[in-house]
C-alpha beads as a LAMMPS data file, in Angstrom:
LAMMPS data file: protein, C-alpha beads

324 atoms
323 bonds

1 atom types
1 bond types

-500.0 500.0 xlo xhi
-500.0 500.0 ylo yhi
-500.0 500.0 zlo zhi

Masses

1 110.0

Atoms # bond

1 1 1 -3.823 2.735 21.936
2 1 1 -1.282 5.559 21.505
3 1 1 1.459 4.485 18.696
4 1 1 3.372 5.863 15.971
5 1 1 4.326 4.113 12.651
6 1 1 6.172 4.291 9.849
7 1 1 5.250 3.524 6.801
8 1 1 5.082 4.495 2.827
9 1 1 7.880 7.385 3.916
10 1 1 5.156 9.122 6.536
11 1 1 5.218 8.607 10.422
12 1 1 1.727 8.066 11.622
13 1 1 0.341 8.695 15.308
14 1 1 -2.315 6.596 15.735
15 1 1 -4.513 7.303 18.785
16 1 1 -7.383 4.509 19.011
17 1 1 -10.281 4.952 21.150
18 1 1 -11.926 1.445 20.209
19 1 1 -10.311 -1.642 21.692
20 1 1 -11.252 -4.221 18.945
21 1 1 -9.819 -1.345 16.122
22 1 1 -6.785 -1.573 18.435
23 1 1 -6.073 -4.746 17.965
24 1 1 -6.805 -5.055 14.074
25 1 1 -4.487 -2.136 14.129
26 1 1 -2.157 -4.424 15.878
27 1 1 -2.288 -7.105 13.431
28 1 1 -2.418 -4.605 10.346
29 1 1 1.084 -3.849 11.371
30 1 1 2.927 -6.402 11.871
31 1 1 4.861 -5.961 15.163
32 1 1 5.944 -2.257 13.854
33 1 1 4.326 -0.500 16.006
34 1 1 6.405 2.164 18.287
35 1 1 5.214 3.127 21.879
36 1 1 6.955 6.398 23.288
37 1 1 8.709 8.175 20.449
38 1 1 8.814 11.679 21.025
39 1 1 9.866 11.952 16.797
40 1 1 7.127 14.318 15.061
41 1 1 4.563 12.916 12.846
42 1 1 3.532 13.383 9.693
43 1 1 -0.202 12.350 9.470
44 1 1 -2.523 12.019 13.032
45 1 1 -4.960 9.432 12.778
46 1 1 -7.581 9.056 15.505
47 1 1 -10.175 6.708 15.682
48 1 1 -12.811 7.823 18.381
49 1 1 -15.364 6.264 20.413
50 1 1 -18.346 8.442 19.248
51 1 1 -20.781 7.220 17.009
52 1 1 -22.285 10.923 16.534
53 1 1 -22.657 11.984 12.942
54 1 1 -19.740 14.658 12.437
55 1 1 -21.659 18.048 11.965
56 1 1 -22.038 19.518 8.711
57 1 1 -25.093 21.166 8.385
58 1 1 -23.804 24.150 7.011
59 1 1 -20.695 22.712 5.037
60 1 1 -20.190 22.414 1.219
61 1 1 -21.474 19.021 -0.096
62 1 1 -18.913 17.777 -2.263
63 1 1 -19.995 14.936 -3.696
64 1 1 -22.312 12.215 -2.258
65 1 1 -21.902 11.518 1.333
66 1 1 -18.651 14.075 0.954
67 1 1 -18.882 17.863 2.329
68 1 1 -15.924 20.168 2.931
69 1 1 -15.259 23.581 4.713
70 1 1 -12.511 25.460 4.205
71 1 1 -9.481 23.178 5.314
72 1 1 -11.679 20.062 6.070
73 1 1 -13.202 17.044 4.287
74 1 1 -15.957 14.806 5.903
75 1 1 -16.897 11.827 3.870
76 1 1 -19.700 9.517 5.350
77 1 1 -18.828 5.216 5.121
78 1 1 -15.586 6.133 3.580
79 1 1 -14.899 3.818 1.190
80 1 1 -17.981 1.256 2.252
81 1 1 -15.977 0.394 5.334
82 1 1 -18.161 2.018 8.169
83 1 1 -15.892 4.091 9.148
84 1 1 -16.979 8.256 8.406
85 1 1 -13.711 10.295 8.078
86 1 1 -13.325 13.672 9.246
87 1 1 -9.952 15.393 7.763
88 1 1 -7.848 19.059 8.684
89 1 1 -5.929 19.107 6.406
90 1 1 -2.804 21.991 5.482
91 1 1 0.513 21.422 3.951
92 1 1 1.672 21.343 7.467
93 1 1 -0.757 19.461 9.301
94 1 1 -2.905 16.338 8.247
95 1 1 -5.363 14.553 11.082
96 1 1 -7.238 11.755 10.102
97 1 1 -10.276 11.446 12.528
98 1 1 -12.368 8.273 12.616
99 1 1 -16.020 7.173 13.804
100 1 1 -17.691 3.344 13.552
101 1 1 -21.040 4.447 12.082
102 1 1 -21.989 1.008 9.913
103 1 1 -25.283 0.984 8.151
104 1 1 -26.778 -2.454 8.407
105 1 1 -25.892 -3.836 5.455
106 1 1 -21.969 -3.146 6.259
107 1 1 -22.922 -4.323 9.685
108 1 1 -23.420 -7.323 8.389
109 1 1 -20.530 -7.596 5.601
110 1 1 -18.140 -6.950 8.481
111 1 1 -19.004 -10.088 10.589
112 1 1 -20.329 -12.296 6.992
113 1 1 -17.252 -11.102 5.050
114 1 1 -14.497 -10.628 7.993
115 1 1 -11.336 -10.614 5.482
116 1 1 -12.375 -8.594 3.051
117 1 1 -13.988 -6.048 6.100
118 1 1 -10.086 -6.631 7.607
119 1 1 -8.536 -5.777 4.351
120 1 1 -10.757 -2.746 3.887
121 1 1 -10.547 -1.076 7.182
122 1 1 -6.474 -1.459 7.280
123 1 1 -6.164 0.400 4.154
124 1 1 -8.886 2.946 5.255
125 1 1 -7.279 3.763 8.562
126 1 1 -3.272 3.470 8.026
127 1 1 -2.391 2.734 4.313
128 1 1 -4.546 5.509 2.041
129 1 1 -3.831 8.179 4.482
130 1 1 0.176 7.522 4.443
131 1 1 -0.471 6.920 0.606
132 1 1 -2.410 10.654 0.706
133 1 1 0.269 12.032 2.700
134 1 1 2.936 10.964 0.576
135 1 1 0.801 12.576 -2.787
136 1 1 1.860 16.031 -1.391
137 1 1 5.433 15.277 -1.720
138 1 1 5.315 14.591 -5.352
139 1 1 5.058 10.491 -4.750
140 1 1 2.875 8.456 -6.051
141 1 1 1.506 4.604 -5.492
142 1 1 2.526 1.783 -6.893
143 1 1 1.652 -1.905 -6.951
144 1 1 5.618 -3.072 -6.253
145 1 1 8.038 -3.734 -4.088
146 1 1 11.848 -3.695 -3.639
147 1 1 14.104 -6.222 -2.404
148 1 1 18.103 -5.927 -1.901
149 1 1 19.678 -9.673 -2.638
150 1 1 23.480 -8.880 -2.389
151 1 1 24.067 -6.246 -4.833
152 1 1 20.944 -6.532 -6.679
153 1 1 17.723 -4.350 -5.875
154 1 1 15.205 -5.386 -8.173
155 1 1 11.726 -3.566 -8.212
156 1 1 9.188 -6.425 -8.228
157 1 1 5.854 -5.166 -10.076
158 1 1 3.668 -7.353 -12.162
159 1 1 -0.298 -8.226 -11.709
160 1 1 -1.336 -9.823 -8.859
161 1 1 -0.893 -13.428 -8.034
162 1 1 1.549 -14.116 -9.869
163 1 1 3.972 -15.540 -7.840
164 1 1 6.193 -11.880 -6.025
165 1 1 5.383 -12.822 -2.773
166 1 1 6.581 -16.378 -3.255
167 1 1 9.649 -15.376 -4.867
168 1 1 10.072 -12.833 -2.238
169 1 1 9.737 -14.810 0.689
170 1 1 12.381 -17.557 -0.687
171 1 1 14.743 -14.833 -0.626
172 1 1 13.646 -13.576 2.958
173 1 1 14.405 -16.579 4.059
174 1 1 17.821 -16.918 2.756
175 1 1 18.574 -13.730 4.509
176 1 1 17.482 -10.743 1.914
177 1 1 15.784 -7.773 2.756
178 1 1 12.744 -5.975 1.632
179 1 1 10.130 -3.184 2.108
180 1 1 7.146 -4.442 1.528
181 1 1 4.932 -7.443 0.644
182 1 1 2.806 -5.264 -2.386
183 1 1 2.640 -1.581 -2.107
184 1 1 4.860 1.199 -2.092
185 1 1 5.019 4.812 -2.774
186 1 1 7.868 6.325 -4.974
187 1 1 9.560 9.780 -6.477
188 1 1 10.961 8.099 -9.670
189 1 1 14.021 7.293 -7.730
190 1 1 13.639 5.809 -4.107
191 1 1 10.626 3.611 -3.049
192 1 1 9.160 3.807 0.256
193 1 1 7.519 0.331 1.156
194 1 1 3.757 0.308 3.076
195 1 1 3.468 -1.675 6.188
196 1 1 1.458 -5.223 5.900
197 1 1 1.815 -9.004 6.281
198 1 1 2.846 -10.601 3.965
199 1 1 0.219 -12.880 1.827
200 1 1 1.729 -16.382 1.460
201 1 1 0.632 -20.044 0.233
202 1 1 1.011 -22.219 2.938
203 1 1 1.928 -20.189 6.331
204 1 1 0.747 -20.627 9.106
205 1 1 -1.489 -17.113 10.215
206 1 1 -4.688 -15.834 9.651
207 1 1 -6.388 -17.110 6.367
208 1 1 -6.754 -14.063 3.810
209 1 1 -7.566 -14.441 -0.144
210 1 1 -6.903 -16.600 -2.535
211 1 1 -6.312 -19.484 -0.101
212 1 1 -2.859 -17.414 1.167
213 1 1 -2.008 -16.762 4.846
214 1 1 -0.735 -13.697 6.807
215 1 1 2.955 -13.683 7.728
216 1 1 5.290 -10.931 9.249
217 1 1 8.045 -9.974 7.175
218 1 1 11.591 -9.815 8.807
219 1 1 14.129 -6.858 8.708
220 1 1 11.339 -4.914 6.659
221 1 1 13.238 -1.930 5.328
222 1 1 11.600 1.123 5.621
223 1 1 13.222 2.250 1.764
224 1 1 15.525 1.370 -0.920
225 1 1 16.669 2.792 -4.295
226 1 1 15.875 -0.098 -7.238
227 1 1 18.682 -0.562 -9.695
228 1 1 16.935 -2.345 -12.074
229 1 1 13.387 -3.027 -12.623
230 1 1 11.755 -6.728 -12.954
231 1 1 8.826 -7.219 -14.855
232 1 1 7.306 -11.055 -13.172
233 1 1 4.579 -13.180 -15.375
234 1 1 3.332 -16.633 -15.053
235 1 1 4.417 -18.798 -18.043
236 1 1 3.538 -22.130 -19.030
237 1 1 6.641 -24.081 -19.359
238 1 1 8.587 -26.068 -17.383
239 1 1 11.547 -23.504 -17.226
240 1 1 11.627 -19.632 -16.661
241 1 1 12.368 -17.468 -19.934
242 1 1 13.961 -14.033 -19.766
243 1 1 13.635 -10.565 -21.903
244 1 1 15.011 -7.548 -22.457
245 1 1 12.057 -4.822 -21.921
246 1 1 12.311 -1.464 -23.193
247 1 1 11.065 2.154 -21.354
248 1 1 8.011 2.085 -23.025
249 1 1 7.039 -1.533 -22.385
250 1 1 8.614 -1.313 -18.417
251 1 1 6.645 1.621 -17.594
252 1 1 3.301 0.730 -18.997
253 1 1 3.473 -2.818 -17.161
254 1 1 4.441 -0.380 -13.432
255 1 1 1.196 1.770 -14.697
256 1 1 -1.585 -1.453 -15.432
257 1 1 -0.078 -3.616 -12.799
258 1 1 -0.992 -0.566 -10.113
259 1 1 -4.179 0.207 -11.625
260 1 1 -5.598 -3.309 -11.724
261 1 1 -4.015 -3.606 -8.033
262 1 1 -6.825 -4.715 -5.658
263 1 1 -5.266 -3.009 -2.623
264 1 1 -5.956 0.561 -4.591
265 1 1 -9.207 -0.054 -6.010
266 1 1 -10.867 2.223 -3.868
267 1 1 -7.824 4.661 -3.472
268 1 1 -8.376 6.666 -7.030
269 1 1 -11.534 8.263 -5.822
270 1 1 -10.787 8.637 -2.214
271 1 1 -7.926 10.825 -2.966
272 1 1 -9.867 13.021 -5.815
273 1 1 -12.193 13.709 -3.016
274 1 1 -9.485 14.412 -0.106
275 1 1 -7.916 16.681 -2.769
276 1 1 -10.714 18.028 -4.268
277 1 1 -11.944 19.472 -0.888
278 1 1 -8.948 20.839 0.646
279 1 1 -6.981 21.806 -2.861
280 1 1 -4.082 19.829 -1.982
281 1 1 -2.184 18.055 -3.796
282 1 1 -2.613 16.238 -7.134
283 1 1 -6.372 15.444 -7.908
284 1 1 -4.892 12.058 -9.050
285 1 1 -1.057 10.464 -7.973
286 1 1 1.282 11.111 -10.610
287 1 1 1.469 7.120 -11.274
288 1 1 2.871 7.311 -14.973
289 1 1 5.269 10.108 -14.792
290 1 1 6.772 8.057 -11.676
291 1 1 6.807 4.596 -13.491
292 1 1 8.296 6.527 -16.699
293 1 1 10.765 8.076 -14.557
294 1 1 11.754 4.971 -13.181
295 1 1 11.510 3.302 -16.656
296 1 1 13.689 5.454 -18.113
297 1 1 16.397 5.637 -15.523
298 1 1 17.162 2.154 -14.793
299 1 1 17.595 -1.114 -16.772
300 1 1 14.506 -3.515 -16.895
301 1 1 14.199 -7.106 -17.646
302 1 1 10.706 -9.286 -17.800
303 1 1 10.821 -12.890 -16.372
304 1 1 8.008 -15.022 -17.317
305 1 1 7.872 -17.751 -14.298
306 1 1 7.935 -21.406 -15.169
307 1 1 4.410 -23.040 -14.294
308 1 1 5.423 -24.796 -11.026
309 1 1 6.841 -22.445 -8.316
310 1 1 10.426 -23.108 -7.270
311 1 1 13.114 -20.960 -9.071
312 1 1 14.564 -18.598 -7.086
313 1 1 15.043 -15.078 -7.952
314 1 1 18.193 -14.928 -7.131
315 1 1 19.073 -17.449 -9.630
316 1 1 16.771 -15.771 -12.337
317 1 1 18.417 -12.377 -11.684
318 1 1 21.860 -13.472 -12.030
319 1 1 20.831 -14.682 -16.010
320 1 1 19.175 -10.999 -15.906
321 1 1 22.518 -9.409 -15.368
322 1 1 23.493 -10.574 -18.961
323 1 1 20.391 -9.053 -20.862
324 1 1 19.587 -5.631 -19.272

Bonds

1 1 1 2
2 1 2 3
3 1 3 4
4 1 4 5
5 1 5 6
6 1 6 7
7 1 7 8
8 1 8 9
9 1 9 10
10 1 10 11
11 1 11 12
12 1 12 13
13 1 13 14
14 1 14 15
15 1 15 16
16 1 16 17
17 1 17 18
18 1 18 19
19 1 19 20
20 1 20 21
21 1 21 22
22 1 22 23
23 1 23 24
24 1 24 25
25 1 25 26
26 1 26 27
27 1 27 28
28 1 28 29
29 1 29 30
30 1 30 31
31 1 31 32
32 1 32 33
33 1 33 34
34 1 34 35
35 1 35 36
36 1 36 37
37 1 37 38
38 1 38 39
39 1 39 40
40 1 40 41
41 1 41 42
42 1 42 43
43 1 43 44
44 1 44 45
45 1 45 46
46 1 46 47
47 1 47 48
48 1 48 49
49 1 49 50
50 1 50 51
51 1 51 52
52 1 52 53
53 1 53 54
54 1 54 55
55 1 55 56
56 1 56 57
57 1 57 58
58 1 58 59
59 1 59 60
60 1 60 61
61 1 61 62
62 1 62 63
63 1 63 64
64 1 64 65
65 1 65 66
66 1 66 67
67 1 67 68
68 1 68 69
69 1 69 70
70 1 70 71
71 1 71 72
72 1 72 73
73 1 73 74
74 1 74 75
75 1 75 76
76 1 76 77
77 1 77 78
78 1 78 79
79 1 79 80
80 1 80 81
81 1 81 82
82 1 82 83
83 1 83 84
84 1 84 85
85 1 85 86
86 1 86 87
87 1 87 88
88 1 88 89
89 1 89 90
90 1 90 91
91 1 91 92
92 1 92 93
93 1 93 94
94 1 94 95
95 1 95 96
96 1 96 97
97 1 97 98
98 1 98 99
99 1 99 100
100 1 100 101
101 1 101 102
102 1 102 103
103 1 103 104
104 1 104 105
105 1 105 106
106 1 106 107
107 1 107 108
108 1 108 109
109 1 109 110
110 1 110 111
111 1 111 112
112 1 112 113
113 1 113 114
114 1 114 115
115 1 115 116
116 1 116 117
117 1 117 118
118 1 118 119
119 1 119 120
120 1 120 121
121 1 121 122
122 1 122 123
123 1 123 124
124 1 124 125
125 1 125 126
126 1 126 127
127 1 127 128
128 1 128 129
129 1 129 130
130 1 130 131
131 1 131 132
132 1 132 133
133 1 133 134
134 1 134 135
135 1 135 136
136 1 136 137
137 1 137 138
138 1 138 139
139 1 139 140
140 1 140 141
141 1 141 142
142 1 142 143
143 1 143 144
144 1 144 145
145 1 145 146
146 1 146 147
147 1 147 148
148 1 148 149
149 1 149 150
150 1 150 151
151 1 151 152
152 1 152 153
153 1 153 154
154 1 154 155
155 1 155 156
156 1 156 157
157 1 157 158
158 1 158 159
159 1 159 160
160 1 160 161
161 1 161 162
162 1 162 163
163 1 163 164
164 1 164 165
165 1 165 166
166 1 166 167
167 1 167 168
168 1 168 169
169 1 169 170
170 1 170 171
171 1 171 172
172 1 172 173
173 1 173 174
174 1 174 175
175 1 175 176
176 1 176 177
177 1 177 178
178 1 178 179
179 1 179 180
180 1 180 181
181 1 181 182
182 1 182 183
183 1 183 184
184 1 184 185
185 1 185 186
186 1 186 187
187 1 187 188
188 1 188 189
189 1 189 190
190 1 190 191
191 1 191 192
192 1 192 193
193 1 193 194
194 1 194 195
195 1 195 196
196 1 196 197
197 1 197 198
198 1 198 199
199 1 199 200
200 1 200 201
201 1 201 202
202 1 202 203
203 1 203 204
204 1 204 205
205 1 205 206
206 1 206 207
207 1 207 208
208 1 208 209
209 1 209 210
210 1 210 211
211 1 211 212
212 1 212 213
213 1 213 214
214 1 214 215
215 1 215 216
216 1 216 217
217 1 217 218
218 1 218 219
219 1 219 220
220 1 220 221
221 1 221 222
222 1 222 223
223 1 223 224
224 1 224 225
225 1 225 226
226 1 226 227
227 1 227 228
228 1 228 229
229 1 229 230
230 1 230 231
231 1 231 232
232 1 232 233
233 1 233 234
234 1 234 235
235 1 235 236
236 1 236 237
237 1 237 238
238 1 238 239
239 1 239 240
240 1 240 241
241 1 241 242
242 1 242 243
243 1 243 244
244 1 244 245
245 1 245 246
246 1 246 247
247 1 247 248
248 1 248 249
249 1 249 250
250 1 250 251
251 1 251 252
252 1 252 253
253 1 253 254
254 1 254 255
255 1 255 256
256 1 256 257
257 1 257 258
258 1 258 259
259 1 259 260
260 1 260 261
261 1 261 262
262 1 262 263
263 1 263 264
264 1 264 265
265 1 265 266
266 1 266 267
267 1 267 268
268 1 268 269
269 1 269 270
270 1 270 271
271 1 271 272
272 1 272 273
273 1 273 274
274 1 274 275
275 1 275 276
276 1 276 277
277 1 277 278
278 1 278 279
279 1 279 280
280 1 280 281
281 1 281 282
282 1 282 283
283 1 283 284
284 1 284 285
285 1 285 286
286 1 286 287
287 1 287 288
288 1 288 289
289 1 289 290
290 1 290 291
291 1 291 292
292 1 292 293
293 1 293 294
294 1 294 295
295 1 295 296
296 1 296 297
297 1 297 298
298 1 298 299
299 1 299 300
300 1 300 301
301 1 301 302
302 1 302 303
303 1 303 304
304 1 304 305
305 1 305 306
306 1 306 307
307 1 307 308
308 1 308 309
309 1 309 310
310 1 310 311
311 1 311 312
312 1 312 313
313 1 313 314
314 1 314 315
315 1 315 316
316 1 316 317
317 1 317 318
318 1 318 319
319 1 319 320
320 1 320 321
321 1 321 322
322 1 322 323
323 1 323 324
């Protein structure tokens, strides 16, 4: 495989050595995959065919199963995925070098525990390194996603299931427009969404968690500026209630919903330790100063879901023009 991608605001060439990577590459990215662009990329990521320790005998150790050397980072079963990363890394250049070097035991979670092992790896390979990349511009993660429905562009963010990517995909299907499924990357003012299927109830691709399926998402946008942001919880009632949220409130809901995000549990200290060794940028995203920034520059409104799924957001943020 020799592709480039774009996602999370970086352009990725992906070179892939290992046919069965290939095609979980494939499926990681949804059909957005570009052969032949001659466009320069951001971040190089390799996977190779060697299953040869890389060397670093007389390297640095960083931390455990982490050495570094001047410009370069090696971490051993990066993230418990199998995978050992090698990085170069400058604030012109960053290549992302791969080997499949399981131990036993993650032999075996990779064929016992095939989703969460196909979760895993696609953030490992593609998602953390765009999300690295995109650390040295002064972005940081977050769990949330931006839609445009007619004149609206609401930033989604709220804890995990629920209920975004339902809402979301209603309004797919009526024709709206979106970036991503869960994760993005921001600056405070324009959010860059990460490539991935999107995680449905009742679709009809490859089983993931929580009883969802895998789903492409049409016309993904590669970015949009929100205009206002939209706080979603899971209510009780029958009906959907809506509130006026203040900075405060808006921007520590961005900051927990991200940190108790799944997807980024293993990010925090994979990125300390990319940093750490090469002394680039931050030793940790600047997640609250984003979500503040964001907080404090746009209107925000909180939308507590009725308990059976079926209100669209459209509707809902029509009734949140009124109150933010």
């Amino acid at each position: 495989m020799n592709a480039t991608l774009e996602t999370g605001g970086e352009r990725l060439q992906i070179n892939c050595a290992i046919p069965w990577v290939g095609e979980l590459i494939q499926e990681a990215t949804a059909g957005e995959l570009l052969n032949g662009t001659n466009e320069p990329a951001s971040v190089a990521v390799n996977i190779e065919s060697s299953t040869r320790p890389y060397a670093t005998a007389s390297w640095e150790p960083l931390t455990r199963g982490a050495w570094k050397r001047q410009n370069e980072v090696v971490m051993e079963n990066v993230c418990s995925s199998g995978f050992d990363l090698h990085l170069f890394g400058t604030r012109e250049t960053t290549e992302f070098s791969f080997r499949w070097r399981p131990r036993p035991a993650g032999r075996a979670a990779a064929m016992l525990l095939r989703t969460r092992f196909i979760l895993l790896a696609r953030a490992v390979l593609l998602q953390y390194p765009a999300l690295w990349r995109a650390s040295l511009r002064g972005r940081a993660p977050l769990h949330a996603s931006v839609c445009a429905i007619g004149d609206q562009r609401p930033l989604l963010a709220g804890p995990g299931g629920v209920g975004k990517s339902t809402l979301m995909a209603q309004e797919l299907a009526a024709g709206g427009l979106a970036i991503s499924d869960n994760l993005c990357v921001s600056d405070g003012t324009t959010a860059w969404g990460l490539v991935e299927p999107m995680r449905i109830e009742g679709g009809a691709g490859r089983s993931t968690t929580f009883g969802r399926t895998e789903a492409p998402m049409p016309g993904r946008l590669s970015s949009l500026a929100p205009n206002v942001v939209v706080l979603i919880r899971r209510g009780h009632d029958e009906v959907a209630h809506l509130y006026s949220c203040g900075t405060d409130s808006a921007a520590r809901s961005l900051v927990g919903g991200t940190y108790m995000a799944g997807e980024l549990r293993r990010y925090w200290a994979f990125a300390a330790t990319l940093s750490a060794g090469t002394e680039l940028g931050p030793l940790h995203p600047p997640v609250e100063a984003i979500a503040l920034q964001l907080a404090a520059r746009l209107p925000a409104v909180e939308i507590m879901l009725p308990r059976r799924p079926g209100v669209r957001l459209a509707e809902l943020l029509s009734r949140a023009e009124a109150i933010a």
